[in-house]
KOLMITI-446595 format. One record per residue (C-alpha): residue number from 1; x, y, z. Coordinates in steps of 0.5 Angstrom, whole numbers, plus 500, padded with zeros to 3 digits. Example, Ala and Ser with C-alpha at 12.3 -4.5 7.8 and 13.67 -1.06 7.14 Angstrom:
! KOLMITI-446595
ATOM / i / x / y / z
ATOM / 1 / 525 / 491 / 516 $
ATOM / 2 / 527 / 498 / 514 $
***
This chain:
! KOLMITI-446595
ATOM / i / x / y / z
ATOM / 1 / 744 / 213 / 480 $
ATOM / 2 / 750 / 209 / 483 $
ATOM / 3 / 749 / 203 / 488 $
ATOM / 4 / 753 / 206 / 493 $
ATOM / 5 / 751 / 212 / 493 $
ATOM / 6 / 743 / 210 / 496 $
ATOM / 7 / 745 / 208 / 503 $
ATOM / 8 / 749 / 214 / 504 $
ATOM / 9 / 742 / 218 / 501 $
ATOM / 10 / 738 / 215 / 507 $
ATOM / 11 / 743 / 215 / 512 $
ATOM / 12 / 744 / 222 / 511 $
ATOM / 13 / 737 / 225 / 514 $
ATOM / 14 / 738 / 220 / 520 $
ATOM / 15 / 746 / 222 / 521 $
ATOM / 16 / 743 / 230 / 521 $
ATOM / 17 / 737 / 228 / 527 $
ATOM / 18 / 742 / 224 / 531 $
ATOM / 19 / 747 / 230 / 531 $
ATOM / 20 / 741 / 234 / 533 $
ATOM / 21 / 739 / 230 / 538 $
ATOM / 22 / 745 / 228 / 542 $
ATOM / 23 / 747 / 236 / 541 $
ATOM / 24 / 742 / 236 / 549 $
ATOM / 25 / 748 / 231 / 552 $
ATOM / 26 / 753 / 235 / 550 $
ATOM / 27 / 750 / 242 / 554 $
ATOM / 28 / 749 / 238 / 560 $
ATOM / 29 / 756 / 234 / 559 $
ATOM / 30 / 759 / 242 / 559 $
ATOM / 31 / 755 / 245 / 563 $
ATOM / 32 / 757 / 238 / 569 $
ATOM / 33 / 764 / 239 / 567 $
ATOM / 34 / 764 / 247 / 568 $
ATOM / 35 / 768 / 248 / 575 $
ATOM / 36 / 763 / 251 / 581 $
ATOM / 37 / 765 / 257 / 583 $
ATOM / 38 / 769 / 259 / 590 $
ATOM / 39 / 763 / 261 / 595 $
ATOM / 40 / 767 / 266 / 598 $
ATOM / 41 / 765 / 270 / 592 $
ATOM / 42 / 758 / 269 / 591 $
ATOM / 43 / 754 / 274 / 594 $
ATOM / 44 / 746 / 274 / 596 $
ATOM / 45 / 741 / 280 / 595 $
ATOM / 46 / 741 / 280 / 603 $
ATOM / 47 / 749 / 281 / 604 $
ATOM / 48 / 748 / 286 / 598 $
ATOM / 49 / 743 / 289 / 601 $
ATOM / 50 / 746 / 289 / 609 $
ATOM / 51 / 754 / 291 / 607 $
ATOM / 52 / 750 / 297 / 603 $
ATOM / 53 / 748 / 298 / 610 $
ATOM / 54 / 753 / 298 / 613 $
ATOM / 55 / 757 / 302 / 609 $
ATOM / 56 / 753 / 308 / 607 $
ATOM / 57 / 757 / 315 / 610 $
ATOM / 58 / 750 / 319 / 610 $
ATOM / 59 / 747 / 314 / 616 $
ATOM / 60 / 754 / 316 / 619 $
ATOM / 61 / 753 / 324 / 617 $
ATOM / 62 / 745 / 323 / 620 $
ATOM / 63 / 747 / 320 / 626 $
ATOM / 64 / 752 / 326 / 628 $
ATOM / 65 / 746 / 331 / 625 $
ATOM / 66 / 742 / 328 / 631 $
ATOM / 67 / 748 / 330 / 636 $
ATOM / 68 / 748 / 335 / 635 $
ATOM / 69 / 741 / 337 / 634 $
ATOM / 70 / 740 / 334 / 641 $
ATOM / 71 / 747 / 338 / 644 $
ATOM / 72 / 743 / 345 / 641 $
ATOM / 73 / 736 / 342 / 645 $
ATOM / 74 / 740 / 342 / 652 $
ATOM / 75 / 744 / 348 / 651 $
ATOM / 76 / 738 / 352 / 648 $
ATOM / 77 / 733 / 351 / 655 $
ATOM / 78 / 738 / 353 / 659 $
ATOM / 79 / 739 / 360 / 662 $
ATOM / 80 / 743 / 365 / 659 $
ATOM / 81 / 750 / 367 / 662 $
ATOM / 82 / 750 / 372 / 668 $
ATOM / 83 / 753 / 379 / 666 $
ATOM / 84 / 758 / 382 / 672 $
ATOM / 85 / 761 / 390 / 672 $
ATOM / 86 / 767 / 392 / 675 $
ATOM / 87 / 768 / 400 / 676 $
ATOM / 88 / 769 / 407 / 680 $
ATOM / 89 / 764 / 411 / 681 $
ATOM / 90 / 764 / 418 / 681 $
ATOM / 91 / 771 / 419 / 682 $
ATOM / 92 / 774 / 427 / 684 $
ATOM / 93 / 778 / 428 / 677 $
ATOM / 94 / 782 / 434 / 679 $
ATOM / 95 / 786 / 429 / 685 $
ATOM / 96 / 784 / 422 / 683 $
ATOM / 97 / 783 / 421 / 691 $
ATOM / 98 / 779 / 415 / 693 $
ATOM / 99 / 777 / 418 / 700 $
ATOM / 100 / 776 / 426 / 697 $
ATOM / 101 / 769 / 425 / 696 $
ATOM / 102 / 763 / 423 / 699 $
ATOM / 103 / 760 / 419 / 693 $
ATOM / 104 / 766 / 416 / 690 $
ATOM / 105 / 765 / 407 / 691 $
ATOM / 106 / 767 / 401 / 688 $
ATOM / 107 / 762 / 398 / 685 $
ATOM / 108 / 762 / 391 / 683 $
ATOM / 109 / 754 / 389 / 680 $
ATOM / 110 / 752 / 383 / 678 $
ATOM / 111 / 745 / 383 / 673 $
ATOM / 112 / 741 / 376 / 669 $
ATOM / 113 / 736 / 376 / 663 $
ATOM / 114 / 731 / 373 / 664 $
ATOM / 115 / 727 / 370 / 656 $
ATOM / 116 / 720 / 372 / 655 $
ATOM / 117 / 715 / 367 / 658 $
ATOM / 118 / 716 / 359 / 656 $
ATOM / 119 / 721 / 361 / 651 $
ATOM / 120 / 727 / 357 / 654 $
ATOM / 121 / 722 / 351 / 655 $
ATOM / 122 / 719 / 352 / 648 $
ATOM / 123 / 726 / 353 / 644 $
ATOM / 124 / 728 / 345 / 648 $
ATOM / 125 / 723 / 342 / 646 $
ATOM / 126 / 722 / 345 / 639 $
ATOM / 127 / 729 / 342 / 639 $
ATOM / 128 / 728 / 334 / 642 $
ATOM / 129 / 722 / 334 / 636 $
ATOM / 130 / 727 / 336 / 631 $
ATOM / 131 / 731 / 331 / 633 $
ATOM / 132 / 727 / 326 / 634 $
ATOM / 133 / 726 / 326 / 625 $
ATOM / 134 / 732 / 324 / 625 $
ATOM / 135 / 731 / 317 / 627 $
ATOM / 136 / 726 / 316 / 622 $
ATOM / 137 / 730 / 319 / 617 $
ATOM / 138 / 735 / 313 / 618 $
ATOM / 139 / 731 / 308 / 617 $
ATOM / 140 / 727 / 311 / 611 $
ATOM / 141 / 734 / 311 / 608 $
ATOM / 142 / 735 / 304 / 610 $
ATOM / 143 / 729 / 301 / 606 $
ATOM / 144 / 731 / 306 / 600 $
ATOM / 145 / 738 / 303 / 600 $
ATOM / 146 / 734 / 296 / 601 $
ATOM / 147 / 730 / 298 / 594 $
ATOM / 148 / 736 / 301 / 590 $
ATOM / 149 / 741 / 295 / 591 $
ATOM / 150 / 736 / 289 / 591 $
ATOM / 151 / 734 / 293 / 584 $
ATOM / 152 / 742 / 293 / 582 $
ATOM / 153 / 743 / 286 / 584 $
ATOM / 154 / 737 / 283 / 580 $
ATOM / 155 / 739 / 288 / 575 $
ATOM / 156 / 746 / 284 / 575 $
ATOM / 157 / 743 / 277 / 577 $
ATOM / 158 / 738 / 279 / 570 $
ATOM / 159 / 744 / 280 / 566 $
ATOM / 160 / 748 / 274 / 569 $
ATOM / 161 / 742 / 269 / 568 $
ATOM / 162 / 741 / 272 / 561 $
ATOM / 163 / 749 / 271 / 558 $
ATOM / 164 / 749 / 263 / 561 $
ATOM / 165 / 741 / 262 / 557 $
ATOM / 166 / 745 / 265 / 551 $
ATOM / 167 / 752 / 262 / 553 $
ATOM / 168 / 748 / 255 / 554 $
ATOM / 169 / 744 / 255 / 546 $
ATOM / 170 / 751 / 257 / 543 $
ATOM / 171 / 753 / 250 / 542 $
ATOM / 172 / 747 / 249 / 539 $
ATOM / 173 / 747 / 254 / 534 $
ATOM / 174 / 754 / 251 / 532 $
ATOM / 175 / 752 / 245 / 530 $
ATOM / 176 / 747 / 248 / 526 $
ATOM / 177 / 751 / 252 / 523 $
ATOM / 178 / 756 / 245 / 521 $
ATOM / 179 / 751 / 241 / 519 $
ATOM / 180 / 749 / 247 / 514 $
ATOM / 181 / 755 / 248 / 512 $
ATOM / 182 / 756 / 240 / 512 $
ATOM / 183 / 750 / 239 / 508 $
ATOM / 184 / 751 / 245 / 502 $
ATOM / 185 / 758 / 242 / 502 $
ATOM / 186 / 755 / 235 / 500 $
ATOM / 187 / 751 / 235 / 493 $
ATOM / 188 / 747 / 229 / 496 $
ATOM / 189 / 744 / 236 / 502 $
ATOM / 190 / 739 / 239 / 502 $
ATOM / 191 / 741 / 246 / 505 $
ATOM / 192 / 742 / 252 / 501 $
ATOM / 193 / 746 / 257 / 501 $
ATOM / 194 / 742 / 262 / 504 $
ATOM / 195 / 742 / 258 / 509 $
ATOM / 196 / 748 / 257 / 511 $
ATOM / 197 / 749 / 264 / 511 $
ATOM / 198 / 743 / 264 / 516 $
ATOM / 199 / 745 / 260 / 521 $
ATOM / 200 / 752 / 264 / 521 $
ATOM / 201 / 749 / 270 / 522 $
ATOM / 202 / 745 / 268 / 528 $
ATOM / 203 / 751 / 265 / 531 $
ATOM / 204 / 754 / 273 / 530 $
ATOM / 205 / 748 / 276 / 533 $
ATOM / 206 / 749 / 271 / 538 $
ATOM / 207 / 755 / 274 / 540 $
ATOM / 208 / 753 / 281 / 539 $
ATOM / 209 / 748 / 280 / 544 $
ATOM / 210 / 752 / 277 / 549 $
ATOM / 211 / 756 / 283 / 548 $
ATOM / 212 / 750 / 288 / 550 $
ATOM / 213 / 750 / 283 / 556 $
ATOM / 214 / 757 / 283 / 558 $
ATOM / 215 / 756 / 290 / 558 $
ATOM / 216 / 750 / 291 / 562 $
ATOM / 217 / 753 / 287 / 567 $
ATOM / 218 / 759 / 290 / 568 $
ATOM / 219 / 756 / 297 / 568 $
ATOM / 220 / 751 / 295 / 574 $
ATOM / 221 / 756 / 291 / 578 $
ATOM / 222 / 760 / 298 / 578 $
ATOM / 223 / 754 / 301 / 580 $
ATOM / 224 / 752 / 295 / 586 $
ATOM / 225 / 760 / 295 / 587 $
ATOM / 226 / 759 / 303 / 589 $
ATOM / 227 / 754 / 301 / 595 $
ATOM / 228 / 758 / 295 / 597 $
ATOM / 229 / 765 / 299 / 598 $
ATOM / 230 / 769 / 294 / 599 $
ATOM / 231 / 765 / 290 / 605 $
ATOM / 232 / 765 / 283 / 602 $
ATOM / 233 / 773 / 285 / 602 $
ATOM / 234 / 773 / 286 / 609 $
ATOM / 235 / 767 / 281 / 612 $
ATOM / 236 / 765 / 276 / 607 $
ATOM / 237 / 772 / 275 / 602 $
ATOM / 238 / 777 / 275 / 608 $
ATOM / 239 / 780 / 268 / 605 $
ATOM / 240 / 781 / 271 / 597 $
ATOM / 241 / 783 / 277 / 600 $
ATOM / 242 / 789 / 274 / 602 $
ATOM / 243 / 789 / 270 / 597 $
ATOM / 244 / 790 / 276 / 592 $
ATOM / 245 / 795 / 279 / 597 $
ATOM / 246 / 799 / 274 / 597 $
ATOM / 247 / 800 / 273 / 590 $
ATOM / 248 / 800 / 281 / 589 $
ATOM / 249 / 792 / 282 / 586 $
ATOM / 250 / 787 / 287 / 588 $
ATOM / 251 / 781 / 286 / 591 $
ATOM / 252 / 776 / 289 / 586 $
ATOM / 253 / 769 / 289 / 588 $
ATOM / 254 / 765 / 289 / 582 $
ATOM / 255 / 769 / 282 / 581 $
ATOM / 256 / 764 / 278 / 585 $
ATOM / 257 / 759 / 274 / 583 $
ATOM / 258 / 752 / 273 / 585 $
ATOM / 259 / 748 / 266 / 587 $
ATOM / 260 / 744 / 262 / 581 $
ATOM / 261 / 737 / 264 / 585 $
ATOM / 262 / 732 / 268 / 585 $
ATOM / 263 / 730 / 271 / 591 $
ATOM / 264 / 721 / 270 / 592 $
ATOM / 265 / 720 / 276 / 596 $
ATOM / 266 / 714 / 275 / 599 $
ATOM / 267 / 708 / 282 / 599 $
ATOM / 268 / 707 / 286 / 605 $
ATOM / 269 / 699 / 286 / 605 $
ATOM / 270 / 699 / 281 / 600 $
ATOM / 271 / 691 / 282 / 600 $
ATOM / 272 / 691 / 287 / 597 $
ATOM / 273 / 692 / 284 / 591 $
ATOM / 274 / 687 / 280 / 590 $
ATOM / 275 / 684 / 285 / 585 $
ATOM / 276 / 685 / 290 / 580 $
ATOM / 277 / 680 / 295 / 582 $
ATOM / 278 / 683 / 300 / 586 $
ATOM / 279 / 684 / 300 / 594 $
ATOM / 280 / 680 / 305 / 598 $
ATOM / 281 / 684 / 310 / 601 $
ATOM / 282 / 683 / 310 / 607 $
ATOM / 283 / 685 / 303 / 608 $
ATOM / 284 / 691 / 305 / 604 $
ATOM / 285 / 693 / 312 / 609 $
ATOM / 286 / 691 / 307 / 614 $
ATOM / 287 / 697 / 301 / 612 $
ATOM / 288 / 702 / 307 / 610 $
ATOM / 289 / 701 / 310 / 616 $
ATOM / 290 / 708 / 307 / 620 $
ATOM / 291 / 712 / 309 / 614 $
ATOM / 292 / 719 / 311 / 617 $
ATOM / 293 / 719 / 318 / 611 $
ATOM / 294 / 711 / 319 / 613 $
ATOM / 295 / 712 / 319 / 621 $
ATOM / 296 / 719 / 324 / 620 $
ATOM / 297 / 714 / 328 / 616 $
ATOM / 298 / 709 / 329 / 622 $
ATOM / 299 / 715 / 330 / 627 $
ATOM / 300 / 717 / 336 / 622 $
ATOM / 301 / 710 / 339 / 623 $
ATOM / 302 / 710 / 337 / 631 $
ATOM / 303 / 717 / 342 / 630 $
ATOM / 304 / 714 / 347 / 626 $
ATOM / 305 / 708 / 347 / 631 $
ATOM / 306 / 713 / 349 / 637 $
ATOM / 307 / 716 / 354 / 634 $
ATOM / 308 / 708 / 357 / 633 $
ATOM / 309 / 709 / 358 / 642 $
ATOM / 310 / 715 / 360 / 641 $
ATOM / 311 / 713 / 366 / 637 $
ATOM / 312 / 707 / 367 / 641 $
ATOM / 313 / 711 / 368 / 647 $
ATOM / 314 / 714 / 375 / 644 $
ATOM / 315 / 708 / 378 / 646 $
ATOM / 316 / 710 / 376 / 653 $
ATOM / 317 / 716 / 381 / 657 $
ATOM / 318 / 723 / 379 / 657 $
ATOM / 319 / 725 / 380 / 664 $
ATOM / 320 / 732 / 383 / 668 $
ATOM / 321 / 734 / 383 / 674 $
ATOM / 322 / 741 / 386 / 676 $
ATOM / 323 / 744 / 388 / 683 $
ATOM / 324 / 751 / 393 / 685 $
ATOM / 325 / 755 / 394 / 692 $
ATOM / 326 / 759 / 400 / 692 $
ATOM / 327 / 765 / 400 / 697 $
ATOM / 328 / 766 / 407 / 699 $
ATOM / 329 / 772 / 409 / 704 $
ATOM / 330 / 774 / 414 / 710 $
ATOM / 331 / 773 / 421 / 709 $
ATOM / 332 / 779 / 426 / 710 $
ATOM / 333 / 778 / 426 / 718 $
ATOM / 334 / 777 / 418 / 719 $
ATOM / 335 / 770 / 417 / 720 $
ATOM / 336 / 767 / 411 / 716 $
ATOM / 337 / 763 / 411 / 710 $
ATOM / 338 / 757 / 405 / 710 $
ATOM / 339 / 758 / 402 / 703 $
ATOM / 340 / 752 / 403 / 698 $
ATOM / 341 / 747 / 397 / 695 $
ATOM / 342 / 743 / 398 / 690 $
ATOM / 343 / 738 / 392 / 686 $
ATOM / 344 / 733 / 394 / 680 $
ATOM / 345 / 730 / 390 / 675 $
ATOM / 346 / 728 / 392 / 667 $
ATOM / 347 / 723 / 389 / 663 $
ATOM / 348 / 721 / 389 / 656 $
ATOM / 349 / 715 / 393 / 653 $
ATOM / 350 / 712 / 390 / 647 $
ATOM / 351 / 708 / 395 / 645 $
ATOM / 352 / 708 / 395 / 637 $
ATOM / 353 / 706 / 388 / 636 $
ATOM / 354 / 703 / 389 / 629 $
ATOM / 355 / 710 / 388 / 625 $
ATOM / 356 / 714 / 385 / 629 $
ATOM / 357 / 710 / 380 / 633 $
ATOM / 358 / 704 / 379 / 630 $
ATOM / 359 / 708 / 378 / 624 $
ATOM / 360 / 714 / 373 / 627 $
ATOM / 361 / 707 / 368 / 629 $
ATOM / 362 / 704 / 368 / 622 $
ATOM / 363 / 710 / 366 / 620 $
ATOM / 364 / 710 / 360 / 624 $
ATOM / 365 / 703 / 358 / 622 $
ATOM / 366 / 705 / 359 / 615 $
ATOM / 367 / 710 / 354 / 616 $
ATOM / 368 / 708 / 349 / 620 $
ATOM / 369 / 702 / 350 / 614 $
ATOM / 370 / 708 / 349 / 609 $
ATOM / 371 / 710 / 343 / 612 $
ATOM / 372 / 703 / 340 / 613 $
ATOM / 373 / 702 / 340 / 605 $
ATOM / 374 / 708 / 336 / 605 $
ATOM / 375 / 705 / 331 / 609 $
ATOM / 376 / 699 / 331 / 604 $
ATOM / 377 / 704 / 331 / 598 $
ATOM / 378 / 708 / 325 / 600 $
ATOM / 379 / 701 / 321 / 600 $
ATOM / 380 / 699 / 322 / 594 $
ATOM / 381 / 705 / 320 / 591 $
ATOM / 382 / 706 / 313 / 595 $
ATOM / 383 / 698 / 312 / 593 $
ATOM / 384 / 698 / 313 / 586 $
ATOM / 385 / 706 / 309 / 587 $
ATOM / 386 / 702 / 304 / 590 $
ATOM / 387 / 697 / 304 / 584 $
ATOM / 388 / 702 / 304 / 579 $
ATOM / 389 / 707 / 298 / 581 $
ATOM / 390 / 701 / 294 / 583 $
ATOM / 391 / 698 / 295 / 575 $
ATOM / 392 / 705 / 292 / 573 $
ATOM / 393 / 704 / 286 / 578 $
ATOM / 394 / 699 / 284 / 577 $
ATOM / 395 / 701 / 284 / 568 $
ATOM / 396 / 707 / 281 / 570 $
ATOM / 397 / 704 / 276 / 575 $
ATOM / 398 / 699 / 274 / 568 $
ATOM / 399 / 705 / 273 / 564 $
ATOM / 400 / 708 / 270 / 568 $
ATOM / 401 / 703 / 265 / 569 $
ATOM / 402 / 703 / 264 / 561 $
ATOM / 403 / 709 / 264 / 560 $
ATOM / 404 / 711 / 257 / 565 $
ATOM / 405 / 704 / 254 / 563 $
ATOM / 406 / 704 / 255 / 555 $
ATOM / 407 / 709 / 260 / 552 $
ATOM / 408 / 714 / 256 / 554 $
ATOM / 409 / 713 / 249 / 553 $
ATOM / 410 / 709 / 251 / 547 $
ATOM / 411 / 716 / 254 / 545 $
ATOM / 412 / 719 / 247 / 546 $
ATOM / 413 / 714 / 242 / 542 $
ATOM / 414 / 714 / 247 / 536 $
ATOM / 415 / 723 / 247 / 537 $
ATOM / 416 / 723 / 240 / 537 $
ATOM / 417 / 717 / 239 / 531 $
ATOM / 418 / 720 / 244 / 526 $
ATOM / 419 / 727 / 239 / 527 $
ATOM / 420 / 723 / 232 / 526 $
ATOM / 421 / 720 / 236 / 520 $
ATOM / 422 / 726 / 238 / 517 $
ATOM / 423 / 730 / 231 / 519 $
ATOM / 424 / 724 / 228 / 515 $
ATOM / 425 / 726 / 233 / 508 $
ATOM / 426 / 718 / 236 / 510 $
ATOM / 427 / 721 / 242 / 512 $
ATOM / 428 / 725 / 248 / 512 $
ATOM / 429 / 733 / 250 / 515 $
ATOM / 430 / 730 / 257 / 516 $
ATOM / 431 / 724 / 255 / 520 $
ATOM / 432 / 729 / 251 / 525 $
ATOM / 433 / 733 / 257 / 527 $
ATOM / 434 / 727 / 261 / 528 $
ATOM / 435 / 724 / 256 / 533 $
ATOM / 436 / 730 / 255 / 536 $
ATOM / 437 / 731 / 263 / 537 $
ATOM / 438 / 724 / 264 / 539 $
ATOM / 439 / 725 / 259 / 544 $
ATOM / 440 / 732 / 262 / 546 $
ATOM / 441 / 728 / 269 / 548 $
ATOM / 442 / 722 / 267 / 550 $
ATOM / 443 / 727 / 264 / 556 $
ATOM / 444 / 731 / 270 / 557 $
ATOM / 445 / 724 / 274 / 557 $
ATOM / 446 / 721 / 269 / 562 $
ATOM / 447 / 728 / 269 / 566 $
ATOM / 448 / 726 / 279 / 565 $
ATOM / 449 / 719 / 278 / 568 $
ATOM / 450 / 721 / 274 / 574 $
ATOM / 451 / 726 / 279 / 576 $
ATOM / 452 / 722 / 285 / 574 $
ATOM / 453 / 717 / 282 / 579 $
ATOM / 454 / 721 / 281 / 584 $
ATOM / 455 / 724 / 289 / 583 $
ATOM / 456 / 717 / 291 / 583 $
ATOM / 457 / 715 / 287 / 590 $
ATOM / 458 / 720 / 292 / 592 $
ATOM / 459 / 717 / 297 / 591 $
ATOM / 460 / 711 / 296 / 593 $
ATOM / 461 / 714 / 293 / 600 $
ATOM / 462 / 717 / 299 / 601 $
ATOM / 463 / 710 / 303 / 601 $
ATOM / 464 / 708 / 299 / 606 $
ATOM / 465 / 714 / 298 / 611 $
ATOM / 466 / 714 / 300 / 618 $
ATOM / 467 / 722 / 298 / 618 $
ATOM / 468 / 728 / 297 / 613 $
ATOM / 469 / 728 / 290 / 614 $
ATOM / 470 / 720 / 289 / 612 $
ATOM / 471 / 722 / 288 / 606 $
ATOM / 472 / 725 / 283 / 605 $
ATOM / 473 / 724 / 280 / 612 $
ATOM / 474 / 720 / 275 / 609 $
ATOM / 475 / 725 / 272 / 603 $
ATOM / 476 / 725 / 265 / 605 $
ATOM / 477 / 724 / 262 / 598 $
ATOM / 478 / 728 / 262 / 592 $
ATOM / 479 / 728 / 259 / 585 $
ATOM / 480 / 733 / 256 / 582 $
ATOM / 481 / 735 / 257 / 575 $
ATOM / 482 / 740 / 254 / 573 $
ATOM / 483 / 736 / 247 / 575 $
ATOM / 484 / 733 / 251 / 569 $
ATOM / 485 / 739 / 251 / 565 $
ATOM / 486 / 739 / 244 / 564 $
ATOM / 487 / 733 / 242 / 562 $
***
């Protein structure tokens, strides 16, 4: 062997760990130099969640359902409208003179029914209950618009996260990729051609991952953008909306971007995750006794219950009181006719009761029995829901904690073992590509089980919430994943 060809040998290995080595540098430098994003277009899940408030037309339809409910419950106690009679009674057919007989009068009457017991009250206040669910329907809506746009949001924020995990390892991929071409290419190198081919594929698979990803964060953005509705247009991109009409664009909502932290959203009765033993279901109905859906569920029954004494009232008589005046006029020799007063009163008589009001009142309690199961329905599913997402919390809650305390470092000394091998001619080019991608995913599957966390503590806030803001009202901490991006 050549003289010369002896220090290009030995210097070739170090020229390989030197790239490799300051390949980091280089990730930090572009990703220091990428150019921060306008704050006018990053939104937080609590904007996401507060614009889907704001602008959901079934709370606007709910709250004229209330009106009108409530309008029905005034009109319903009162009286019904007064019947008056206009006539002329008994007059002579053969002449049609007023004043030819002694009956013939003018007769004007008046006459006002009277509902069968407290069935005016009952019918009211059957209705204020009625209406009274209404409020809790809203904000059983409210805590659900909550859960569905905070889960898009962080379905979006998942996705985002993800391509800028992939999108920072890409640069190391193509270097891997040089240095194995570089080194098949040189008789000197140790690298073979199916590594070449390797790393080329891994770089494709790359692509086509970050394909997926592009997608699936479009495809959730269009779904978040779909509650949003343009209210970041009008409340928080004021200034880009001008800037965009100014130079002739369209303001697109799913054109926005999210912040870079994760929101920490605290539990609701946090001591109920202490173990994995199931909870008592006492304490459970106990501490899902103020959910909004639950207490509009009650107020359906109290409804249903009224409408039991409205149908008992059947059994009572509707009344009736009418009265007439007859204007009678002189008779054929002048002599004055006193005019006639009449009153009466009229009442129902309920006296087959069997199939009309036996029947209406077993109705009654057959619904407000209905209703009662619905109730009882609506508990089971919170509790086995409850049951579900608290198996899933506490899996991910242990994941989580390998993951941050072994799995990921783990991930990085045998990255960073297999490159000193290699460098060293002690170990293989396919063994590095495998550590580094496993590295790769065991980030992106760290950064899942964050976000699926915290979606599943959404669900299992809303069981307990008394109030749509519960939920998240206690979100004061966040983690900052692009702190994370750069180690």
């Amino acid at each position: 062997m050549s003289i010369y060809m002896k220090p290009l040998i030995a210097a070739f290995p170090m020229r390989l760990l030197l790239g490799l080595v300051i390949l980091p540098m280089t990730i930090l430098s572009v990703q220091a130099d990428e150019p921060p994003q306008k704050a006018s277009k990053i939104i937080d899940m609590t904007m996401a969640i507060k614009a889907a408030k704001l602008k959901d037309p079934w709370l606007v339809g709910n709250k004229h359902s209330q009106d009108s409910v409530e309008s029905l419950s005034i009109a319903a106690g009162s009286l019904p409208d007064p019947f008056i009679s206009l006539g002329i009674n008994n007059l002579a057919a053969d002449s049609l003179n007023f004043g030819q007989e002694p009956m013939t009068n003018a007769r004007i009457g008046i006459s006002q029914m009277f509902p069968a017991g407290d069935s005016l009250s009952i019918k009211q206040r059957q209705l204020e209950l009625k209406a009274g669910q209404f409020p809790f329907q809203r904000e059983d809506r409210r805590a659900k618009i909550t859960v569905t746009v905070g889960s898009l949001w962080l379905n979006v924020y998942n996705a985002q996260e993800s391509i800028r995990i992939i999108e920072k390892n890409i640069p190391l991929f193509e270097q891997l990729v040089d240095i194995a071409q570089s080194s098949y290419s040189t008789a000197i190198g140790k690298s073979r051609q199916q590594d070449v081919i390797r790393a080329q594929l891994e770089l494709t698979r790359l692509d086509d991952h970050l394909a997926i990803l592009h997608q699936r964060r479009e495809m959730f953005q269009e779904q978040l953008s779909e509650w949003l509705n343009g209210y970041f247009l009008d409340k928080y991109l004021k200034n880009q909306k001008r800037e965009d009409q100014e130079s002739g664009s369209q303001n697109i909502p799913s054109a926005f971007l999210l912040t870079r932290k994760l929101p920490d959203i605290a539990l609701l009765n946090a001591q109920l995750y202490t173990s994995a033993a199931p909870i008592e279901q006492g304490l459970l109905f106990s501490k899902i006794s103020g959910h909004p859906a639950l207490r509009a569920i009650e107020q359906k029954i109290k409804t249903s219950q009224a409408g039991i004494d409205l149908a008992k009232q059947k059994y009572k008589p509707a009344w009736g009181i009418n009265a007439g005046y007859g204007y009678r006029s002189s008779d054929r020799l002048g002599i004055g006719r006193s005019d006639l007063f009449s009153v009466g009163v009229t009442f129902s008589v309920p006296l087959f009761t069997a199939n009309r009001q036996d029947k209406q009142v077993l109705s009654a309690l057959s619904k407000t029995s209905a209703v009662k199961t619905e109730k009882w329905q609506f508990l089971r599913k919170m509790m086995a829901s409850f049951e579900t997402a608290k198996a899933q919390l506490l899996r991910l809650n242990e994941r989580q904690k390998i993951f941050q305390s072994r799995l990921l470092p783990q991930m990085s000394e045998q990255a960073e073992a297999s490159l000193t091998a290699y460098t060293n001619d002690d170990g293989d080019f396919a063994e590095v590509m495998r550590a580094r991608i496993a590295e790769m995913n065991a980030e992106v599957n760290a950064l899942n089980i964050d976000v699926e966390r915290q979606k599943t503590i959404l669900q299992l806030n809303y069981i307990f919430m008394a109030n749509a803001d519960d939920i998240i009202a206690k979100d004061h901490r966040a983690k900052d994943h692009h702190a994370g991006d750069l180690k």
